[in-house]
C-alpha positions in Angstrom: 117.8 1.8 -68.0 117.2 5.2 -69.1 113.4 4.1 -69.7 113.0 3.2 -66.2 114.2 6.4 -64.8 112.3 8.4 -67.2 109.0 6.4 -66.0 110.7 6.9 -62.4 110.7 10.6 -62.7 107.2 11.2 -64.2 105.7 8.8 -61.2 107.4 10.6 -58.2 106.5 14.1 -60.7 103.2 12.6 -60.8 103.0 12.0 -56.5 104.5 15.1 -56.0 102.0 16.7 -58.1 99.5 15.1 -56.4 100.7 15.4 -52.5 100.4 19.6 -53.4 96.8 19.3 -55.2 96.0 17.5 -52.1 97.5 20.2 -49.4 95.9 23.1 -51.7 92.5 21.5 -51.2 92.4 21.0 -48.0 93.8 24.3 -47.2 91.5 25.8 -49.4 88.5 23.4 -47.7 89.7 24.6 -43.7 86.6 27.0 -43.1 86.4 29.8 -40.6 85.1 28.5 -37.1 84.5 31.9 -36.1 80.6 32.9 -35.6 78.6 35.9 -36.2 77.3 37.9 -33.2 74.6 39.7 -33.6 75.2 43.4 -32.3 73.2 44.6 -29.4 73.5 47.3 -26.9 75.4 46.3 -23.7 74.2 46.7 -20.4 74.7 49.3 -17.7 76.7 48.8 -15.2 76.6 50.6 -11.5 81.0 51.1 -11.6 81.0 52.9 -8.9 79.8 50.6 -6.8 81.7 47.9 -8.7 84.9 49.9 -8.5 84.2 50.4 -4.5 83.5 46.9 -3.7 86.6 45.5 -5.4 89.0 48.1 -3.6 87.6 46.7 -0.4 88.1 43.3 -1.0 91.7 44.2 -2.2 91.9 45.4 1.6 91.5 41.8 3.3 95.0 39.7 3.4 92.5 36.7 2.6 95.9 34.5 2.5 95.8 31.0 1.9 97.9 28.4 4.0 98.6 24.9 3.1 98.4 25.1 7.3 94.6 25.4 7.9 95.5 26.4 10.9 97.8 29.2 9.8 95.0 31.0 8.1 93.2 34.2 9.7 90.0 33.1 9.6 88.8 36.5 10.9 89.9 38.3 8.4 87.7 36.0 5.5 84.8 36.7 7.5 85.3 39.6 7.7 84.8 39.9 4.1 82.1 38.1 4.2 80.2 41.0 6.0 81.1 43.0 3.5 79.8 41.1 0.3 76.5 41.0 2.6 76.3 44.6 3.2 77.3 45.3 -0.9 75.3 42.5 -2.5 71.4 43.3 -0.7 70.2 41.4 -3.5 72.4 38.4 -3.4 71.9 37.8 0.2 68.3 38.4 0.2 67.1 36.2 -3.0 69.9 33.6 -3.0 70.7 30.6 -1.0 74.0 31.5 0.7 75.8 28.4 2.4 79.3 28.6 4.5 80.9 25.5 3.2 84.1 23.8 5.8 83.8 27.2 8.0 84.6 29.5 5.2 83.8 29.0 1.6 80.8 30.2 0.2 77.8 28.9 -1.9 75.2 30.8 -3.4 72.4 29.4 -4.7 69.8 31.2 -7.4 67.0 29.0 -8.0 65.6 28.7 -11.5 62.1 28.5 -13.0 62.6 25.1 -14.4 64.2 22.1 -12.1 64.3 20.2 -14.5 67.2 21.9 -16.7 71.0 20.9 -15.5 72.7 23.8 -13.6 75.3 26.5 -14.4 78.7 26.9 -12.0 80.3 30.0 -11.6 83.8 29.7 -9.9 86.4 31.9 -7.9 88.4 32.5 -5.3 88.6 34.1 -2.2 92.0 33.6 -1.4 95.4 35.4 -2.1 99.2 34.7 -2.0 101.1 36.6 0.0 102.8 39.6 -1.5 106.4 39.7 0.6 108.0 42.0 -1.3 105.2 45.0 -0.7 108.0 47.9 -0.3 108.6 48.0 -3.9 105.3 47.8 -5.0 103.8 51.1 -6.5 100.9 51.0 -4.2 100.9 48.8 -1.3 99.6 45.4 -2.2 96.3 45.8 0.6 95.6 49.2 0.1 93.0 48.9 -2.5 93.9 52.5 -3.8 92.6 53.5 -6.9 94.7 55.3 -9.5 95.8 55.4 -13.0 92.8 54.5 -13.8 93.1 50.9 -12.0 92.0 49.0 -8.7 95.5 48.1 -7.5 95.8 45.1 -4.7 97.1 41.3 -4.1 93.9 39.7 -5.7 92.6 42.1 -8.3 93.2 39.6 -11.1 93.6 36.5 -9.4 91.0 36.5 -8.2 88.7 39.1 -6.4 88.3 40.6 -9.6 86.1 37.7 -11.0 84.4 37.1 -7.5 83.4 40.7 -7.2 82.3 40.8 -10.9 80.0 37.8 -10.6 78.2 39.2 -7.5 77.6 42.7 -9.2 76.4 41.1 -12.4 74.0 38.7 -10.1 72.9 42.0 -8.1 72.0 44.0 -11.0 70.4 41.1 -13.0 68.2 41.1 -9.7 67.7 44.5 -10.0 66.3 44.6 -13.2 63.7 41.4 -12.5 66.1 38.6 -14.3 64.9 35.0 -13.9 67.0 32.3 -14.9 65.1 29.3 -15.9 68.3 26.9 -14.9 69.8 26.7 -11.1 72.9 29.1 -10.7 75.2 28.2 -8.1 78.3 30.5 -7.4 80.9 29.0 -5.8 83.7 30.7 -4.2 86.5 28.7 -2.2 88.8 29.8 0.1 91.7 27.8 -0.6 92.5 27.7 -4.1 96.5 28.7 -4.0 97.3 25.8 -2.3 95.2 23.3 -3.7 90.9 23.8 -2.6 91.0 20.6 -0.7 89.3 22.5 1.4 87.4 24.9 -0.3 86.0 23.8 -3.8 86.6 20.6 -3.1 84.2 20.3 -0.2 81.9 22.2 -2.4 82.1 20.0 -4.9 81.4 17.4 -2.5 78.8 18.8 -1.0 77.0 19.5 -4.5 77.5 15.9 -5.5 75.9 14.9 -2.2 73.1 16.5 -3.3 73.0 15.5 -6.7 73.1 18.7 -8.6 74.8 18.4 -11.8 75.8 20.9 -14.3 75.9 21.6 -18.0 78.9 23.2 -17.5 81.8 25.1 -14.6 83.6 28.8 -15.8 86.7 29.0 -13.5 88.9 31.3 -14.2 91.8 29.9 -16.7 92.8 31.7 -20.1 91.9 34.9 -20.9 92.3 37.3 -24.0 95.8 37.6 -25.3 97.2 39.7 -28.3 97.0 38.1 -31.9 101.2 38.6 -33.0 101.8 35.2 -30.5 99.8 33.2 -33.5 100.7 36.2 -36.2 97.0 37.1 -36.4 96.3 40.9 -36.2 93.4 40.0 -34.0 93.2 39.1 -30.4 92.8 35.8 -29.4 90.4 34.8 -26.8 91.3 31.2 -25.1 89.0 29.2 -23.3 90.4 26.2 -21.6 88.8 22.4 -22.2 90.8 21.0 -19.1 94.0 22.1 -17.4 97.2 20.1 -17.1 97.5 17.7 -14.0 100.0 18.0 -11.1 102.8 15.5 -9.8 106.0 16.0 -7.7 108.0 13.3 -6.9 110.6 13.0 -3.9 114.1 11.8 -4.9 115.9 10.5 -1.8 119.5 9.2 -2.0 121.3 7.7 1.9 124.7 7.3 2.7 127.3 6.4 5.5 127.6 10.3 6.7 131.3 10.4 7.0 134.7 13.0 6.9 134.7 14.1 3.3 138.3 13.5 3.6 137.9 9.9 2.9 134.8 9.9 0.6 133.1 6.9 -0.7 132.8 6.0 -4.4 128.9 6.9 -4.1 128.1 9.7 -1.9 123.9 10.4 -1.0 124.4 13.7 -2.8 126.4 12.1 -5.8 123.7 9.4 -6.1 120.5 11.9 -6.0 122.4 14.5 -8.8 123.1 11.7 -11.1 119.6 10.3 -10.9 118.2 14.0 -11.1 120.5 14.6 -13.8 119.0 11.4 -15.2 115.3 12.6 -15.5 115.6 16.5 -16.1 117.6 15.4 -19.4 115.2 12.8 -20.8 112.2 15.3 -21.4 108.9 13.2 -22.4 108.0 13.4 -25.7 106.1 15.7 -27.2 102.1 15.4 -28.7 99.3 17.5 -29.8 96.0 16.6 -27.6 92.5 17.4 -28.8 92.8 20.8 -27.0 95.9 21.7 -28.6 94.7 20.3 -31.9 91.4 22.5 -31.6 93.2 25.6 -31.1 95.0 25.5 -34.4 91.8 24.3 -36.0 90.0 27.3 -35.0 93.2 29.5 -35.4 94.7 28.0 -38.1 92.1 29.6 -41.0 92.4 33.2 -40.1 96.7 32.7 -40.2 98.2 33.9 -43.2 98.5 31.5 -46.0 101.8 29.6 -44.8 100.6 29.0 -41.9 97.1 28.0 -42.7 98.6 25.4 -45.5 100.8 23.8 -42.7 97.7 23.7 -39.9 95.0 22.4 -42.3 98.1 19.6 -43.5 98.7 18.2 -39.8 98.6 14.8 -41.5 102.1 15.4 -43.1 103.0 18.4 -41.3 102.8 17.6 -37.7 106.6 16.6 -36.6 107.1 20.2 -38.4 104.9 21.8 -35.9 105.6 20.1 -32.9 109.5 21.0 -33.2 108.8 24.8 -33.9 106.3 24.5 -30.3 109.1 22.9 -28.8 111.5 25.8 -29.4 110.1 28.3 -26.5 108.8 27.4 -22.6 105.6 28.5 -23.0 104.3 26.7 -26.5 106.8 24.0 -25.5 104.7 23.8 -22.2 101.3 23.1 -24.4 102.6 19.7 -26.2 104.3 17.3 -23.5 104.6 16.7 -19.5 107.0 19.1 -18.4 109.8 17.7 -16.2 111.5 20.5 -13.6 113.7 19.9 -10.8 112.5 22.8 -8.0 114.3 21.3 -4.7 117.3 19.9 -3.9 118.9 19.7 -0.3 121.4 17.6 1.4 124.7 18.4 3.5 124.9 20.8 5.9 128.6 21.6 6.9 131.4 21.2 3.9 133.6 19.2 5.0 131.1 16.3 6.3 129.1 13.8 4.1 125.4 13.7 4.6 123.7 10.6 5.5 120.6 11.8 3.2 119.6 14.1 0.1 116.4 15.3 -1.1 114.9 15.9 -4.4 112.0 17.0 -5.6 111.1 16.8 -9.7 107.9 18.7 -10.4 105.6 17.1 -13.5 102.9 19.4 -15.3 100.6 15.9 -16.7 99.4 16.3 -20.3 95.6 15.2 -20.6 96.4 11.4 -21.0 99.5 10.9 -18.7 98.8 9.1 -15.6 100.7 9.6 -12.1 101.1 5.9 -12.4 102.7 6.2 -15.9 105.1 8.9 -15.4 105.9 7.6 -11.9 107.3 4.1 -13.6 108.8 6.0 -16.5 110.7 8.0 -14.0 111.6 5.0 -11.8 113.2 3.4 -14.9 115.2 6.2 -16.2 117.0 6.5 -12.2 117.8 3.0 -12.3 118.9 2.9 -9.4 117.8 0.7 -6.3 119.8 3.7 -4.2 117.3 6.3 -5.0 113.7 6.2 -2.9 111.4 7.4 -5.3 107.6 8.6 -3.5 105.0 11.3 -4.6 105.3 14.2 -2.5 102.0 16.4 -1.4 98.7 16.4 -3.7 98.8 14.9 -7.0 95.7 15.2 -9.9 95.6 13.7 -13.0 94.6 15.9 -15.9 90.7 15.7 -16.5 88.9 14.7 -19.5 88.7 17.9 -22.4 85.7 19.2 -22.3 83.6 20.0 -25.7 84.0 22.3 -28.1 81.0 21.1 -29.7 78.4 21.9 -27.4 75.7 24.6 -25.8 78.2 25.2 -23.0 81.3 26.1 -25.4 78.7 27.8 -27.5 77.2 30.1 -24.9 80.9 31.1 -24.1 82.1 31.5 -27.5 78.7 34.0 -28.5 79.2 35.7 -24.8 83.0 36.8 -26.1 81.8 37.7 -29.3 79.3 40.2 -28.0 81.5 41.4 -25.4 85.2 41.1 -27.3 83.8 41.8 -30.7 87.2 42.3 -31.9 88.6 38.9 -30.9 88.8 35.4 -32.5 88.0 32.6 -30.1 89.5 29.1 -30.0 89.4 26.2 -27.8 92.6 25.6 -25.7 94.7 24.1 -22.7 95.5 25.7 -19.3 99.2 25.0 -18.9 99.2 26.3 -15.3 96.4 24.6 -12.7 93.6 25.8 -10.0 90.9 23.9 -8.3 88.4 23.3 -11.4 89.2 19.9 -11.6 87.7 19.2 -7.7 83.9 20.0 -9.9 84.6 17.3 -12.6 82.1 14.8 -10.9 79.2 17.2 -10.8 79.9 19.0 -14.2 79.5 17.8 -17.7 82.1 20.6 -19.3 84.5 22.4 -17.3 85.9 25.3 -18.7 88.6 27.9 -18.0 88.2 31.6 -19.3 88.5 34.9 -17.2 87.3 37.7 -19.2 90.3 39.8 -19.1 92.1 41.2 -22.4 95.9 40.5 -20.7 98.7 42.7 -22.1 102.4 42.5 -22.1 103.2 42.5 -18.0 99.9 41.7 -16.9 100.6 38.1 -16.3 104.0 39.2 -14.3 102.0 40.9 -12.4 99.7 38.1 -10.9 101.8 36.8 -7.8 104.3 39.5 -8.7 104.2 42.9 -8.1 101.7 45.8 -8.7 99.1 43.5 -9.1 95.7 45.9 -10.9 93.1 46.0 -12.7 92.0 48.2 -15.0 88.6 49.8 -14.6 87.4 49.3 -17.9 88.8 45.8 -18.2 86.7 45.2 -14.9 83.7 47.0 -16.3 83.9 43.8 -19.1 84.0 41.4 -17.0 81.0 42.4 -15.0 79.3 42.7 -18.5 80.7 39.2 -19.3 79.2 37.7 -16.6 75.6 39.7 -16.9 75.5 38.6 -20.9 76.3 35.2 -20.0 73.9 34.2 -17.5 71.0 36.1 -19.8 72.4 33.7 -22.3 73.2 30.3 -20.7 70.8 30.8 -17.6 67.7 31.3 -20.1 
């Protein structure tokens, strides 16, 4: 007996032994996936007309409206005058469509037809900004000061629209020729959906036949290094972007004196089945966006970090329950379940004859509306409760690569223009219209060259929405470098 546990011992010593020689190597084999930029001066850039332009885009409330009909159209065109009158070039040498009575498409013809196209992507449109009184400056004023371009849209998104168009006009200014079609693509409905905007686009692209080697929307951006402990900034560039479900939760009853209540009530039936779905979360995964991020992360962490990421064979139930732990990172590894309306009863002592729920889903690349529609059918369980999807729904589209000229124009365009900042594939938890281009694009990817510090991202649809000057003077050098780049 005392034999066979010896021999026990010195086998699991031995496995043990083993299972770390094996983690050591492969942490010691998980090489860099950074790239070397070669340094180069970058170009000049005309900011006071940049600065100019963007403060009077700030100054149309372009505001979007599920309600077509609701929207001031006037006040897009009017906007559109003014791109005319600020971008000479743009108007003169490019093909310049109104798509569905206000969207706009630019196209720059290349040298060589022959080569699959480049789309740039923004938006025209804004939220509205209802609590202007306790904004700094007001949110349509456009003022300049502190050294920022303050307005509802200066980072989501007339910063990227007006950076594109002064990064086309000056590459025409200087004689550029891209040897691939350019199209720029700028819809006018984006907060609410682009049904109407990029989606016609898209549409009318397809129509044509156009297809592109790859879409930059806007998406991530450049964050600070301590959320991955790196000293570093990280620059994110989303492969795809979550989907988007909500589904309507209706409960009816007898309405009645709630004196003499039933034993099921329409608002007692719709809590329990909310109650039902809100507390059976899905569970979570790491897709191939995820998964890439901590490949290209994971060698620059410091060592116990780098040991666990270059391990996700053993080590992966470990790193899904620390993601799990906060919103955000929680947000990046399953569908999110969140109940955002509920409504039923009017007067308190009288029982409604109907309530109303609404359960909002964020789809992880690989979850169907199908799918989480049964799942969430069987956990209410209940043939009291009407289940039906409510508004626009859009499954998650296919990752784009990280392994091809596309990614790798991006990732050499950030490196010359963030030199300070790691890059590494990743996955837009939030949405916007990108996925309307997915039938005309081969990669569509999600990157607004923007270094966001702490508040910024409070700031877009919240108050004292700005951009810096310098942080626009990047982008419109972003832009230039990567259509020199990818347009060659």
């Amino acid at each position: 007996m005392k034999r066979f546990l010896m021999r026990a011992v010195v086998v699991l010593a031995a496995a043990l032994l083993m299972l770390v020689g094996v983690m050591l190597y492969r942490t010691m084999t998980f090489t860099s996936m950074q790239i070397q930029v070669a340094e180069r001066p970058l170009p000049e850039v005309n900011m006071e007309r940049a600065v100019d332009t963007l403060s009077a885009a700030l100054r149309f409330p372009t505001i979007a409206d599920l309600d077509i009909s609701k929207m001031d159209a006037s006040v897009f065109l009017a906007m559109h005058a003014m791109l005319a009158e600020r971008f000479p070039l743009v108007h003169e040498r490019l093909h310049k469509e109104v798509i569905n009575g206000l969207s706009l498409l630019y196209h720059w013809k290349g040298a060589d037809p022959g080569q699959k196209a480049i789309l740039l992507l923004a938006h025209q449109d804004v939220v509205p900004a209802p609590d202007a009184e306790s904004w700094e400056q007001a949110p349509f004023s456009g003022v300049v000061s502190t050294g920022c371009v303050w307005g509802r849209g200066a980072m989501d998104d007339k910063g990227s629209l007006i950076s594109i168009l002064n990064a086309v006009e000056t590459l025409l200014e200087k004689g550029f020729q891209p040897r691939r079609d350019i199209y720029l693509c700028f819809g006018h409905d984006e907060e609410v959906g682009g049904l109407n905007g990029a989606a016609r686009i898209a549409a009318t692209l397809a129509e044509r036949g156009v297809q592109a080697v790859f879409t930059l929307d806007e998406g991530l951006a450049v964050v600070d290094g301590d959320l991955f402990g790196l000293n570093r900034p990280v620059a994110l560039v989303a492969l795809t972007e979550k989907g988007y479900l909500s589904l309507e939760l209706k409960a009816e009853s007898a309405p009645g004196h709630s004196s003499t209540p039933p034993k099921e009530t329409a608002i007692g039936s719709l809590a329990a089945a909310v109650t039902r779905v809100v507390n059976a979360p899905m569970s979570p995964r790491l897709t191939e966006p995820v998964r890439l991020m901590f490949r290209y992360l994971g060698p620059e962490m410091a060592f116990p970090m780098r040991v666990v990421l270059a391990n996700l064979w053993l080590t992966r139930p470990l790193l899904l329950r620390q993601l799990s732990g906060a919103p955000t990172t929680d947000a990046t590894i399953r569908t999110t379940t969140a109940a955002t309306i509920i409504r039923g009863g009017e007067t308190e002592n009288v029982l409604p004859a109907e309530a109303r729920a609404v359960v909002n889903f964020r789809l992880l690349p690989g979850d169907t509306i199908a799918g989480v529609t049964k799942r969430t059918r069987n956990l209410i369980a209940s043939p009291r409760i009407a289940l039906a999807v409510q508004g626009q729904a859009n499954e998650s589209p296919s990752p784009s690569r990280a392994d091809g000229p596309g990614f790798a124009a991006l990732q050499q365009t950030i490196g010359h223009v963030f030199p300070e900042a790691l890059v590494a594939p990743s996955l837009m938890i939030g949405g916007s219209d990108t996925h309307h281009y997915a039938a005309v694009a081969e990669n569509t990817y999600g990157f607004q060259p923007l270094h966001f510090c702490p508040g910024d991202l409070e700031r877009i649809h919240g108050r004292n929405e700005r951009l810096g000057v310098e942080s626009f003077k990047r982008m419109i050098i972003f832009y230039m470098t990567l259509l020199e780049r990818a347009g060659s």
